[in-house]
VOBA-1610 file (N, C-alpha, C; in pm, whole numbers, padded with zeros to 5 digits, always signed):
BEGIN
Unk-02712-06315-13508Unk-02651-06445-13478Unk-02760-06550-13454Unk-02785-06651-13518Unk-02887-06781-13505Unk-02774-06873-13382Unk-02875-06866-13261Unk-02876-06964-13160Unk-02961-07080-13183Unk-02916-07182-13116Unk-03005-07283-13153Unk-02972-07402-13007Unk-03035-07508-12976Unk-03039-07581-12863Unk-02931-07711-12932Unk-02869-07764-12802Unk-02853-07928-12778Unk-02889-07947-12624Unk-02987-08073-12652Unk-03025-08144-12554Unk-02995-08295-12515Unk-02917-08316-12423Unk-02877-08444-12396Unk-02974-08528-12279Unk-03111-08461-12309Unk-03194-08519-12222Unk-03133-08578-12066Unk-03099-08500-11987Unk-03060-08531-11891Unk-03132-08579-11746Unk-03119-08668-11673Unk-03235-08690-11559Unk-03151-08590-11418Unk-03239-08493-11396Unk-03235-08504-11238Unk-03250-08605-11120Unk-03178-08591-10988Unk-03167-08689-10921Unk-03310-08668-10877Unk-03432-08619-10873Unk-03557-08599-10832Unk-03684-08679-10957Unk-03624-08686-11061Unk-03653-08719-11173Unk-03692-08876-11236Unk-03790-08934-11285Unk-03795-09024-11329Unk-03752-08987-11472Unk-03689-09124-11589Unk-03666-09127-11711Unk-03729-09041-11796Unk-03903-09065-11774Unk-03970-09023-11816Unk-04013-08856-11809Unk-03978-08853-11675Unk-04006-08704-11670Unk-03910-08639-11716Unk-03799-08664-11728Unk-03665-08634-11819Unk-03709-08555-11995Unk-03771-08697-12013Unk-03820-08671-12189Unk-03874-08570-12196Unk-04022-08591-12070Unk-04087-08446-12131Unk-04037-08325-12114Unk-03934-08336-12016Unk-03870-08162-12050Unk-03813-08174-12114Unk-03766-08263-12211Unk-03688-08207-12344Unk-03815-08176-12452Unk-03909-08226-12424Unk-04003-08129-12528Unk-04026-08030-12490Unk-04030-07989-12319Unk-04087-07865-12321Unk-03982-07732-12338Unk-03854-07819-12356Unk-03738-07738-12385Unk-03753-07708-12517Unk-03748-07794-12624Unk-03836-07739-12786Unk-03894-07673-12818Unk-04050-07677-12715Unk-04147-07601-12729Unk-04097-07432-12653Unk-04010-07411-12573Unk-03993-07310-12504Unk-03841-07256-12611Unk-03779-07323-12684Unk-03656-07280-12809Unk-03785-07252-12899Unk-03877-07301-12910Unk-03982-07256-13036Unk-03997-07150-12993Unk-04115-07118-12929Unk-04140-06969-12860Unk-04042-06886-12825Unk-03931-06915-12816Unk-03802-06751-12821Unk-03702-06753-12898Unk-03719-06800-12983Unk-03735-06754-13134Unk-03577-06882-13205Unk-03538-06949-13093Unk-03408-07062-13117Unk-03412-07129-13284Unk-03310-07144-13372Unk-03348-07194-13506Unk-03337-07335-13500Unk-03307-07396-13391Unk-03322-07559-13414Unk-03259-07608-13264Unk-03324-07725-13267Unk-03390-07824-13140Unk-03283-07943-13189Unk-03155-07971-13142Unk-03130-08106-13155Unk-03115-08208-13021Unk-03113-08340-13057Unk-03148-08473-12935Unk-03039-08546-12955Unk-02928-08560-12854Unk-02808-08668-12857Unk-02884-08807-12860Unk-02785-08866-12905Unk-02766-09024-12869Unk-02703-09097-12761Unk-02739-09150-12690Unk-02676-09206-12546Unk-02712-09360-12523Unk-02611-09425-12488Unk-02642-09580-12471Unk-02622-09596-12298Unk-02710-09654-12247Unk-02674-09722-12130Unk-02580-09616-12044Unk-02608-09469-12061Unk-02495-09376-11998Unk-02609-09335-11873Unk-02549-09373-11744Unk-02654-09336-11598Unk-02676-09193-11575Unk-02809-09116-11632Unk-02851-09004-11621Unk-02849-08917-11770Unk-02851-09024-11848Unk-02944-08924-11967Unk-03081-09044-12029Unk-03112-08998-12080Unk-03225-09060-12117Unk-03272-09101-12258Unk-03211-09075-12344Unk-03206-09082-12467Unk-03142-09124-12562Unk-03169-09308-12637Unk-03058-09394-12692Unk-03104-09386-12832Unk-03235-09302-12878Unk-03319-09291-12973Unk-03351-09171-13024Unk-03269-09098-13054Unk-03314-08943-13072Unk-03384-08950-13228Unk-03438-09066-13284Unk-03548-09064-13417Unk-03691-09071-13338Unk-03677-09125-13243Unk-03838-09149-13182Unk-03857-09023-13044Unk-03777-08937-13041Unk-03807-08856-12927Unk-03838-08705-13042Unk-03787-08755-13166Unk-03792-08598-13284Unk-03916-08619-13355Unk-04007-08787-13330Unk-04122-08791-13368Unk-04212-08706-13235Unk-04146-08770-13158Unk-04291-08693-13034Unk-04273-08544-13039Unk-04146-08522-13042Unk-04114-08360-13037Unk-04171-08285-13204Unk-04185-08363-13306Unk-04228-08268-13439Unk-04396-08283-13423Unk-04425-08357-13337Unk-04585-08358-13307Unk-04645-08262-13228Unk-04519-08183-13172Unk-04576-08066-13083Unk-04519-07988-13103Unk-04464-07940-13168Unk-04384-07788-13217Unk-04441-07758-13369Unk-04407-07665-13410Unk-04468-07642-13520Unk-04336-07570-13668Unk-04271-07480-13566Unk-04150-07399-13695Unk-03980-07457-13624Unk-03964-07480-13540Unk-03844-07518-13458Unk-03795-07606-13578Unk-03651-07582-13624Unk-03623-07720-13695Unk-03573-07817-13589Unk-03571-07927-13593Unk-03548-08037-13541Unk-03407-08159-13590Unk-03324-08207-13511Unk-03255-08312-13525Unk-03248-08369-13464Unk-03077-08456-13483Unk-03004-08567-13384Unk-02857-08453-13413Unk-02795-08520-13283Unk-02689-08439-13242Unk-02602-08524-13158Unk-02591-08656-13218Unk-02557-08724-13330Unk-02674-08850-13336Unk-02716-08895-13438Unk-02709-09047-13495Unk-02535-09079-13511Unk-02526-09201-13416Unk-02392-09263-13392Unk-02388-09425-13506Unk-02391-09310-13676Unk-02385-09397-13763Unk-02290-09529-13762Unk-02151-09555-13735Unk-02112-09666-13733Unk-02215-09805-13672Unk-02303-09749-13564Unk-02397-09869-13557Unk-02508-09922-13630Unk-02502-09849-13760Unk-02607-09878-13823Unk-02622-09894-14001Unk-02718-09940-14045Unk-02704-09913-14188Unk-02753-09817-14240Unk-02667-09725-14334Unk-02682-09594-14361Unk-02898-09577-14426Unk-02933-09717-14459Unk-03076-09713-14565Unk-03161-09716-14495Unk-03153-09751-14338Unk-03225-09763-14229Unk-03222-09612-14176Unk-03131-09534-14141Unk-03138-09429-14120Unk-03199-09325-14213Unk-03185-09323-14330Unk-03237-09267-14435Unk-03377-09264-14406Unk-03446-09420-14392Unk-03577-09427-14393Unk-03681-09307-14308Unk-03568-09384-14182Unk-03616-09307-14057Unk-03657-09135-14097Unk-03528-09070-14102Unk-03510-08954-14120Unk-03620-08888-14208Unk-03601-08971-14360Unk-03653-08922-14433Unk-03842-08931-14418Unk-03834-09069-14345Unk-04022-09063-14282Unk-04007-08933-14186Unk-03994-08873-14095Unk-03956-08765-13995Unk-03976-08599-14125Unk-03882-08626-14215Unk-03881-08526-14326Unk-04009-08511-14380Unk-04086-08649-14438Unk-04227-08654-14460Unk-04331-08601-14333Unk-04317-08635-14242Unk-04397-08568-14127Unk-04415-08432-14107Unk-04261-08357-14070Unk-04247-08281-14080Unk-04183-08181-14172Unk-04263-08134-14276Unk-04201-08106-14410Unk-04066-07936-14376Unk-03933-07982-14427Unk-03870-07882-14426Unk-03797-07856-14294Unk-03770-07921-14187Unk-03765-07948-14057Unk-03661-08040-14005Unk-03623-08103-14096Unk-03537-08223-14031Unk-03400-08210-14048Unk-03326-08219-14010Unk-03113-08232-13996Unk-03133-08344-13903Unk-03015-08397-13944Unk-02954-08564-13975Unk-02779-08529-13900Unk-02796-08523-13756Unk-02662-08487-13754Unk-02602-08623-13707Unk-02446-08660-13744Unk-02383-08749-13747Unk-02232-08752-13656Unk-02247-08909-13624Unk-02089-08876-13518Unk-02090-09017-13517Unk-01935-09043-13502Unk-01908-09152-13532Unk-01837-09240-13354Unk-01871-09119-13246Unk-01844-09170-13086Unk-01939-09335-13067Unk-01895-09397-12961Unk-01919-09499-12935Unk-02091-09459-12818Unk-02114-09370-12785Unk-02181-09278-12683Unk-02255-09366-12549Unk-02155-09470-12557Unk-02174-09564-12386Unk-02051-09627-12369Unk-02053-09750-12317Unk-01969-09814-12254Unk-01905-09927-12392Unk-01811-09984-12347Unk-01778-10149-12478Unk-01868-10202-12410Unk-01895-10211-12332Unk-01997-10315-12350Unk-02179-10277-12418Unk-02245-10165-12388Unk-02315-10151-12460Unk-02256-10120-12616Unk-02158-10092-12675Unk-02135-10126-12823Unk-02157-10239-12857Unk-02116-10325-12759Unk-02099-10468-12826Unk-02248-10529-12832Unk-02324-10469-12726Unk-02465-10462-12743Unk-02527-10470-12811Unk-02500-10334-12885Unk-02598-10273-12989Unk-02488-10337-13134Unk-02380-10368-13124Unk-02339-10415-13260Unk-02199-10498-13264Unk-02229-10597-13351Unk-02087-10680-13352Unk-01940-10616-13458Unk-02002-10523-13487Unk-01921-10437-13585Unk-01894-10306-13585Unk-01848-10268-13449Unk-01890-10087-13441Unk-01766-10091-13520Unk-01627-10141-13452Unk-01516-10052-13494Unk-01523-10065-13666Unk-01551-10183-13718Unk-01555-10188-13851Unk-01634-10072-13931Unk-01762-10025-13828Unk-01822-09940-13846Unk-01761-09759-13852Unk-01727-09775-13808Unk-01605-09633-13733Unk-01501-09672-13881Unk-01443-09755-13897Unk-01347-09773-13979Unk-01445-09714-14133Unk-01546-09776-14153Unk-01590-09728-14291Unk-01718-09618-14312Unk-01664-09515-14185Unk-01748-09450-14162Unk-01815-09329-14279Unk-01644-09307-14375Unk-01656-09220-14443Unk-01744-09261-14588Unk-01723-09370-14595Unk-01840-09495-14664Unk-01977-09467-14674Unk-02037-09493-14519Unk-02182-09493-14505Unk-02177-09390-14472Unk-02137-09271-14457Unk-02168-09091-14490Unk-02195-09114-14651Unk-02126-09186-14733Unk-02169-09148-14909Unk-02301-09213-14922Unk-02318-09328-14877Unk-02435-09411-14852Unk-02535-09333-14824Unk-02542-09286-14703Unk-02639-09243-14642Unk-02673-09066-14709Unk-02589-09028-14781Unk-02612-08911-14876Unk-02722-08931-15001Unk-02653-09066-15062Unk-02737-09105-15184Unk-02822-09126-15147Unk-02857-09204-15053Unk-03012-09228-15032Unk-03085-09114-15001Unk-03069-09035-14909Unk-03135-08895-14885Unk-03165-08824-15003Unk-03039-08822-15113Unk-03114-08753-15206Unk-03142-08810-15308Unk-03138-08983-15296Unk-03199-09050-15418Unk-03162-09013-15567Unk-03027-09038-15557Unk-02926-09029-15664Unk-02808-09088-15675Unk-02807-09249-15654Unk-02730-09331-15676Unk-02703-09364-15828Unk-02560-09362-15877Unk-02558-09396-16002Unk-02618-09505-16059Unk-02638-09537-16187Unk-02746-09631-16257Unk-02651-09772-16248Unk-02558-09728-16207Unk-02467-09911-16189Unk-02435-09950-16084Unk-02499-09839-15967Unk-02452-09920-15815Unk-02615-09997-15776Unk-02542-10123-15666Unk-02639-10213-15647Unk-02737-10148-15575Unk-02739-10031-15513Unk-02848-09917-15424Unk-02906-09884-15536Unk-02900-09849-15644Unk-02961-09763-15760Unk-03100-09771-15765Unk-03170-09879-15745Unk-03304-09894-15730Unk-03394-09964-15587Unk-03269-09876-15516Unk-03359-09846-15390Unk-03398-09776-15289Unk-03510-09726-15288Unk-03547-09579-15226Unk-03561-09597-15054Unk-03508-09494-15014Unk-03561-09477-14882Unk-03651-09427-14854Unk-03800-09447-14906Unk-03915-09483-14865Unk-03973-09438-14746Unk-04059-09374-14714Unk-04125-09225-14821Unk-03980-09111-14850Unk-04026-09061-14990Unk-03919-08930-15044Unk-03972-08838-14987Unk-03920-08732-14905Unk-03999-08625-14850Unk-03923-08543-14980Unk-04011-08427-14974Unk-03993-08299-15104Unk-03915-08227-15058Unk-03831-08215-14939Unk-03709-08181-14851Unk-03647-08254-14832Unk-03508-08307-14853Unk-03485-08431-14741Unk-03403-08332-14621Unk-03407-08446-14563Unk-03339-08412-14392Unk-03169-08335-14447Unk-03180-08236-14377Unk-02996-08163-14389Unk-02931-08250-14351Unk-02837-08287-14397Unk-02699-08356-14336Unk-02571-08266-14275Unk-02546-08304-14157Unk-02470-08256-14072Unk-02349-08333-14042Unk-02217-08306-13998Unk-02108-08416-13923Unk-02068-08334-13785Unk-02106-08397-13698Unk-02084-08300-13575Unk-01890-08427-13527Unk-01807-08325-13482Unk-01699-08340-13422Unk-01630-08275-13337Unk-01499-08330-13290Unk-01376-08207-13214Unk-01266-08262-13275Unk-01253-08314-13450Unk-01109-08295-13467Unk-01099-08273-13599Unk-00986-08280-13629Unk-00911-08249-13743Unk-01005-08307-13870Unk-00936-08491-13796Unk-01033-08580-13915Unk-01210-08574-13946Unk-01259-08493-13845Unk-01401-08469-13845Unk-01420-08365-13944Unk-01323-08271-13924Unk-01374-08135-13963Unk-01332-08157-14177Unk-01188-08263-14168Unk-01153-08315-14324Unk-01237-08379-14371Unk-01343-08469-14319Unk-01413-08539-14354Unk-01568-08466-14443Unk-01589-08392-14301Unk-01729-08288-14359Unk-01723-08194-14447Unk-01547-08157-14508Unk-01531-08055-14607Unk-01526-08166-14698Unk-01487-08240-14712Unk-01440-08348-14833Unk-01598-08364-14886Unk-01686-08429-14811Unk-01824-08487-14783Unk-01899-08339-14846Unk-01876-08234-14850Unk-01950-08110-14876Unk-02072-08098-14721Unk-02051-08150-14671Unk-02183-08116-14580Unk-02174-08051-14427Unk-02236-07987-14394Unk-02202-07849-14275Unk-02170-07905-14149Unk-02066-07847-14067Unk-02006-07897-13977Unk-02019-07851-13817Unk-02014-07942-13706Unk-02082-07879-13603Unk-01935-07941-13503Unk-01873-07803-13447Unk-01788-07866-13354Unk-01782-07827-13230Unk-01755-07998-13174Unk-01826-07991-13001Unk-01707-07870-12906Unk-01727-07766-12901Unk-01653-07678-12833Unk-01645-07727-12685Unk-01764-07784-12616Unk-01777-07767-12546Unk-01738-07933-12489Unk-01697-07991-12604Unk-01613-08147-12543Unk-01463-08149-12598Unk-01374-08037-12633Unk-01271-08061-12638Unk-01190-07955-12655Unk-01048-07956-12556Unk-00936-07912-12565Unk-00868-07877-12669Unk-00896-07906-12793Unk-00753-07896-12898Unk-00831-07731-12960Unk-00753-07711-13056Unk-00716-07570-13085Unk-00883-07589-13179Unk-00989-07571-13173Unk-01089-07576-13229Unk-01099-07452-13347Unk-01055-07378-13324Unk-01004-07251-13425Unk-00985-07331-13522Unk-00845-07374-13537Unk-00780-07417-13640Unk-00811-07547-13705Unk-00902-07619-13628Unk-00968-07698-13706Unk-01082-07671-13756Unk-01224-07611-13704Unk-01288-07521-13788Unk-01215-07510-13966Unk-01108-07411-13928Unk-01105-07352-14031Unk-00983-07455-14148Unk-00969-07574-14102Unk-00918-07662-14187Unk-01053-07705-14276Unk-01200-07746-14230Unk-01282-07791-14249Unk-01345-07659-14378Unk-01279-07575-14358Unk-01345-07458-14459Unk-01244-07463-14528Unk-01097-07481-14573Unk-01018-07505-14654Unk-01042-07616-14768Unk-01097-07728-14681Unk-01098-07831-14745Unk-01200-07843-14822Unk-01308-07747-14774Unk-01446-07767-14855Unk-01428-07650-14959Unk-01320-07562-14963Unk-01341-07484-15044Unk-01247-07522-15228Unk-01167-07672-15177Unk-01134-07717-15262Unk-01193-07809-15362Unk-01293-07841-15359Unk-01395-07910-15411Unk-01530-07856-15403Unk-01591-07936-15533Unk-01704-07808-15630Unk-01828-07916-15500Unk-01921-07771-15464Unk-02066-07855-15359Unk-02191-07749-15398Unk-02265-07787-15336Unk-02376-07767-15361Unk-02452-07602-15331Unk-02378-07635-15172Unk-02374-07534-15103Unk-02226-07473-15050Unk-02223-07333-14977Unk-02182-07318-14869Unk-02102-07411-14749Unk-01933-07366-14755Unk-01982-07421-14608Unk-02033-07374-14479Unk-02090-07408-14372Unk-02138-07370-14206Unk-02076-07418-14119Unk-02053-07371-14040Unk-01998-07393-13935Unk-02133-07354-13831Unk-02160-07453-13683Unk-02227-07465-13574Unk-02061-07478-13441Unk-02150-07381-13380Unk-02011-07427-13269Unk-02102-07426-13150Unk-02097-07553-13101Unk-02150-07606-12945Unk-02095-07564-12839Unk-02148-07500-12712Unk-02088-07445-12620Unk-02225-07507-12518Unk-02122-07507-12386Unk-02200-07539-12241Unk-02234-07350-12190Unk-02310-07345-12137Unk-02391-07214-12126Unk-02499-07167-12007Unk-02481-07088-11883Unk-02566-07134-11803Unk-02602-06957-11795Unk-02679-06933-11780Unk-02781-06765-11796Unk-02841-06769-11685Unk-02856-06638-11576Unk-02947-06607-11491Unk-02931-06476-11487Unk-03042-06393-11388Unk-03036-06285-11377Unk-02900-06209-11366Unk-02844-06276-11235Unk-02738-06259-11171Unk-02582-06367-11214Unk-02489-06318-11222Unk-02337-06369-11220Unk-02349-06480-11116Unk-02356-06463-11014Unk-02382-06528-10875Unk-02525-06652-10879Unk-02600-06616-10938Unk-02731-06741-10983Unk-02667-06826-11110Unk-02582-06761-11171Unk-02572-06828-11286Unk-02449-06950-11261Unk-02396-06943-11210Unk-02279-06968-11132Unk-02313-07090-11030Unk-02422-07063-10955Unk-02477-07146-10881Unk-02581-07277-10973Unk-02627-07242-11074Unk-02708-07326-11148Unk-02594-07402-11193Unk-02480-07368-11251Unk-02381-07460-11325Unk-02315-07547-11256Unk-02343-07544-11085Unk-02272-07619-11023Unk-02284-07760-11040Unk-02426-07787-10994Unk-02502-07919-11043Unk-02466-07957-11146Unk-02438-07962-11311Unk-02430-07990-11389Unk-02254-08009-11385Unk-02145-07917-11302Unk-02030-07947-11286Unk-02011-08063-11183Unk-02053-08049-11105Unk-02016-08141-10968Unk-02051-08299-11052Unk-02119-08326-11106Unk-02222-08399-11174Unk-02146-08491-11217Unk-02035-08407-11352Unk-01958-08449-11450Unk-01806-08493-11352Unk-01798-08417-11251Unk-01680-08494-11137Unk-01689-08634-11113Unk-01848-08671-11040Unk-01901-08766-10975Unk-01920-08862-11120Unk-01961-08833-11254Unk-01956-08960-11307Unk-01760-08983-11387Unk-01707-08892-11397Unk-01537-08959-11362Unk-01518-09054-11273Unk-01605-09065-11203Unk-01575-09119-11098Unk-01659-09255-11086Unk-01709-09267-11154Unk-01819-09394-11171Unk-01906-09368-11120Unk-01936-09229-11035Unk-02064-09204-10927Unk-02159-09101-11047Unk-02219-09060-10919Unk-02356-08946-10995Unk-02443-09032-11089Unk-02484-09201-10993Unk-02550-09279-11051Unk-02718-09216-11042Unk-02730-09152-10932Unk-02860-09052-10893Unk-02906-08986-11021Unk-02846-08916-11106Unk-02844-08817-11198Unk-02798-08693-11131Unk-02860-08579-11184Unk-02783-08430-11139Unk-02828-08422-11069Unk-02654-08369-10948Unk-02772-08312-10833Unk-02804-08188-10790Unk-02911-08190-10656Unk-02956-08068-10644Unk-02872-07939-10655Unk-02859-07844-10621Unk-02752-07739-10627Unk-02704-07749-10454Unk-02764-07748-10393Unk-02817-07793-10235Unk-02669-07896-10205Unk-02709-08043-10291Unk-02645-08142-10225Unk-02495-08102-10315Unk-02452-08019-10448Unk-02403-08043-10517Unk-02305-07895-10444Unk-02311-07806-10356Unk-02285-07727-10272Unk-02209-07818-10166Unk-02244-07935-10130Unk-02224-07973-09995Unk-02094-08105-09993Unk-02125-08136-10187Unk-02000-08267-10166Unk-01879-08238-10153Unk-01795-08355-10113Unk-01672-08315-10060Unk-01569-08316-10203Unk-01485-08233-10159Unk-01403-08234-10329Unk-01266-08244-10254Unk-01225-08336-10300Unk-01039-08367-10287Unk-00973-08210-10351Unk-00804-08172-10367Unk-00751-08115-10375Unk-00764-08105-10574Unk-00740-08219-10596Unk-00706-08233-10728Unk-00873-08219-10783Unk-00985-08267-10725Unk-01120-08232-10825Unk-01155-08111-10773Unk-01113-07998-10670Unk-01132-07872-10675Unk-01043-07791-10780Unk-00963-07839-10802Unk-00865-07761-10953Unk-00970-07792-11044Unk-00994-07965-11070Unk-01057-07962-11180Unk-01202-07853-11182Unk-01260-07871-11064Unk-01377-07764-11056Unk-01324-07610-11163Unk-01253-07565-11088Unk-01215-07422-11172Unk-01173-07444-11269Unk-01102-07538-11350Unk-01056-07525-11484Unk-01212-07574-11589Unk-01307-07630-11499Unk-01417-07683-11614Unk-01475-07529-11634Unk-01456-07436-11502Unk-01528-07343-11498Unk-01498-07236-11577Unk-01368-07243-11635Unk-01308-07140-11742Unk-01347-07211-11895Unk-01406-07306-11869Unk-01452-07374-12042Unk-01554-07354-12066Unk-01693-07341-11974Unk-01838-07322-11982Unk-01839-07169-11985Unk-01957-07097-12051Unk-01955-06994-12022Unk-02051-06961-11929Unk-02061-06872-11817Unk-02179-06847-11693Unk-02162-06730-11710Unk-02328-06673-11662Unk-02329-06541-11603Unk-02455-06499-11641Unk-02474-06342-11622Unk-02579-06256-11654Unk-02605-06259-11833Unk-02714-06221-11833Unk-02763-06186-11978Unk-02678-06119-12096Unk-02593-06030-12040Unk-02502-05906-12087Unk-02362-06005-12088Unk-02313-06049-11970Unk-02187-06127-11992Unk-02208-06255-12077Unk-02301-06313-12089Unk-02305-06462-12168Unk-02336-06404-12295Unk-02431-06296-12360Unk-02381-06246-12486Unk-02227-06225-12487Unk-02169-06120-12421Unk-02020-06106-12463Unk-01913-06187-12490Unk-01947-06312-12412Unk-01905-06430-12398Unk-01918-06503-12550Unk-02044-06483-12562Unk-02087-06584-12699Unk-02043-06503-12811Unk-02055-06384-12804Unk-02036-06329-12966Unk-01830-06314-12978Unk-01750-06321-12812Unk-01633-06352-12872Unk-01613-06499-12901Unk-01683-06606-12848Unk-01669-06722-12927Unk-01697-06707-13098Unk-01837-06686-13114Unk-01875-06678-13264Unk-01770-06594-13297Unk-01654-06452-13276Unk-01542-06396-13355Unk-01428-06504-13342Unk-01379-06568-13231Unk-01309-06639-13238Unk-01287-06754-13363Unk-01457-06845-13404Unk-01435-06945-13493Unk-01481-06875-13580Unk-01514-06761-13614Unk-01603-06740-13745Unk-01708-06838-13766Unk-01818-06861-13625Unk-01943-06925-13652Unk-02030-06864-13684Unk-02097-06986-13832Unk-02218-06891-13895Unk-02336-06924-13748Unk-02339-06970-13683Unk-02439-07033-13566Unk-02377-07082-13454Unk-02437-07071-13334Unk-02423-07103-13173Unk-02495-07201-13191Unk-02468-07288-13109Unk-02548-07406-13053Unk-02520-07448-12902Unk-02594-07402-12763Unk-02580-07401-12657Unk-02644-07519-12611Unk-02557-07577-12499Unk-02660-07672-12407Unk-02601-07632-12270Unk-02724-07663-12201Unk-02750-07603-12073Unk-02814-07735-11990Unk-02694-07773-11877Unk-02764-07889-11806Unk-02802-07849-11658Unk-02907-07784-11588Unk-02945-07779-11479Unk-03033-07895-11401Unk-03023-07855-11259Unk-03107-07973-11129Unk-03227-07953-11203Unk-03287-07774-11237Unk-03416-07807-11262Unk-03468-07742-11356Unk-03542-07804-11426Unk-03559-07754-11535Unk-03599-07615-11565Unk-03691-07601-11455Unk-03696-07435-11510Unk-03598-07315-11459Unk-03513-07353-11461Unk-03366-07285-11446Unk-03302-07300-11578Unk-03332-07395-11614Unk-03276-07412-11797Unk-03379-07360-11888Unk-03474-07372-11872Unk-03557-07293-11983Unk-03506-07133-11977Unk-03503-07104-11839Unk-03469-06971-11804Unk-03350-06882-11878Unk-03268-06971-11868Unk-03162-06978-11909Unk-03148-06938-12081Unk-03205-07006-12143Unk-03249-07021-12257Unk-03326-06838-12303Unk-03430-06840-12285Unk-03488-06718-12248Unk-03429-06613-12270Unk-03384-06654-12162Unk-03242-06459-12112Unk-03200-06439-12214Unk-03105-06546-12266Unk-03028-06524-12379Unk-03088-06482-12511Unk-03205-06538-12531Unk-03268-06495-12650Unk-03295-06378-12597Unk-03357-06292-12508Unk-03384-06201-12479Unk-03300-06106-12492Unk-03169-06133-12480Unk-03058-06021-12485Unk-03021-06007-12616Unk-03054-06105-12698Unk-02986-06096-12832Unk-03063-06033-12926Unk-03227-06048-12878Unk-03346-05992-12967Unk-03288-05819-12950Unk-03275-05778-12765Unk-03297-05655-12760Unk-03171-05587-12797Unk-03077-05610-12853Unk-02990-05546-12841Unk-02906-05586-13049
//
């Protein structure tokens, strides 16, 4: 089974911005070394406690220090942008790092209306012709626009001798119709939504199996994931990262994540202690042995060709750890 990372660059409440970033490289560099098949970097606008609105310039610093890890975005939040600009990007990134790059795509707003309106006077129009600049942003990658469209003679500059994989990461129906229609491999957020993810998965493999592609289709299925020695450590690391996601419902957890300490000690109403246990039946926790069992009945559940885990702890080396175990259990067994 190929595991692989998402990182939403998250700040601890102990944490500057900055010190944020570099553990998402040293989270790369530590998925490099235990043996993870790819490193991807969300997109986040103006959201209090992640750190990352640029995941093209954090996959430059990160392909400057890793060496075999493939590397992405998890998502470029294409409606804000023009598909030839992204191309560029990517495909300079592809030139850097030859053979290395995925281009994953989502069409979420990933802040507030008001940072959309920020960053663009046209998201929804953007969102509306999203399935558009997915064709856009295809041709250019592989520099095969027909000889009568007005793109035809223009390259996205440098051609790497790879281009970047194209990805559509989602949690629905229309995500999963889109990336079979589109021919290109599909990543669904398990770990951001309720609906029957089974059955959309496998609409997304129906649909791609009706039309002639290039490849294969793939399926990636994203899961929240917390590993320690112990049931009881593992359990305790996920708190922080739960309590976390309470407090920003709430407009709070402006701090970033907190300690396990303070995140032990806040007060929880009737109704956010339910929610506590029901987030806790969606993440998977535990020992080395239970978070495999855990993961390989997810991967039977969707028929995933690939895992893709993220793991948000107070401190970082509780998440590398985390990381680790799991590869460790999967190598030895």
């Amino acid at each position: 089974m190929k595991l692989s990372i998402l990182d939403q660059s998250p700040i601890s409440a102990n944490q500057t911005a900055k010190e944020a970033l570099e553990a998402s490289l040293k989270l790369a560099q530590h998925g490099e070394k235990y043996g993870y098949s790819r490193y991807w970097i969300a997109e986040h606008h103006d959201l209090s406690g992640l750190a990352c609105p640029a995941p093209e310039i954090m996959l430059s610093y990160i392909g400057a220090q890793t060496n075999t890890i493939r590397i992405g975005s998890g998502a470029v939040l294409l409606p804000y942008y023009k598909p030839y600009k992204v191309a560029e990007a990517f495909n300079m990134l592809a030139t850097l790092f030859p053979d290395r790059i995925d281009i994953g795509l989502g069409r979420a707003p990933g802040g507030s209306a008001e940072a959309s309106q920020a960053l663009s006077d046209h998201f929804l129009k953007g969102v509306w012709s999203f399935p558009d600049s997915i064709n856009d942003l295809l041709h250019f990658l592989d520099n095969d626009f027909p000889e009568d469209h007005p793109y035809a003679k223009v390259k996205a500059a440098p051609i790497p001798k790879q281009p970047p994989h194209p990805w559509l990461l989602g949690t629905s129906k229309k995500s999963a119709i889109l990336a079979g229609e589109k021919g290109i491999s599909y990543v669904f957020g398990h770990f951001m939504s309720d609906k029957d993810g089974p059955a959309i998965v496998e609409q997304y493999r129906e649909v791609y199996s009706k039309t002639p592609h290039k490849e294969k289709p793939y399926v990636i299925i994203a899961a929240t994931v917390f590993c320690a020695e112990t049931t009881e450590k593992a359990e305790e690391i996920a708190l922080s990262s739960l309590i976390w996601s309470i407090q920003r419902e709430k407009k709070e957890g402006n701090q970033g994540v907190p300690s396990i300490e303070n995140a032990k000690n806040t007060p929880l109403s009737l109704e956010e202690k339910a929610k506590l246990e029901a987030m806790k039946e969606k993440i998977i926790f535990g020992n080395p042995a239970e978070v495999k069992q855990r993961l390989d009945q997810l991967q039977k559940q969707y028929h995933a060709d690939e895992l893709m885990i993220v793991t948000i702890t107070y401190d970082p080396s509780d998440k590398y750890e985390s990381y680790r175990l799991i590869a460790k259990e999967y190598k030895e067994l």
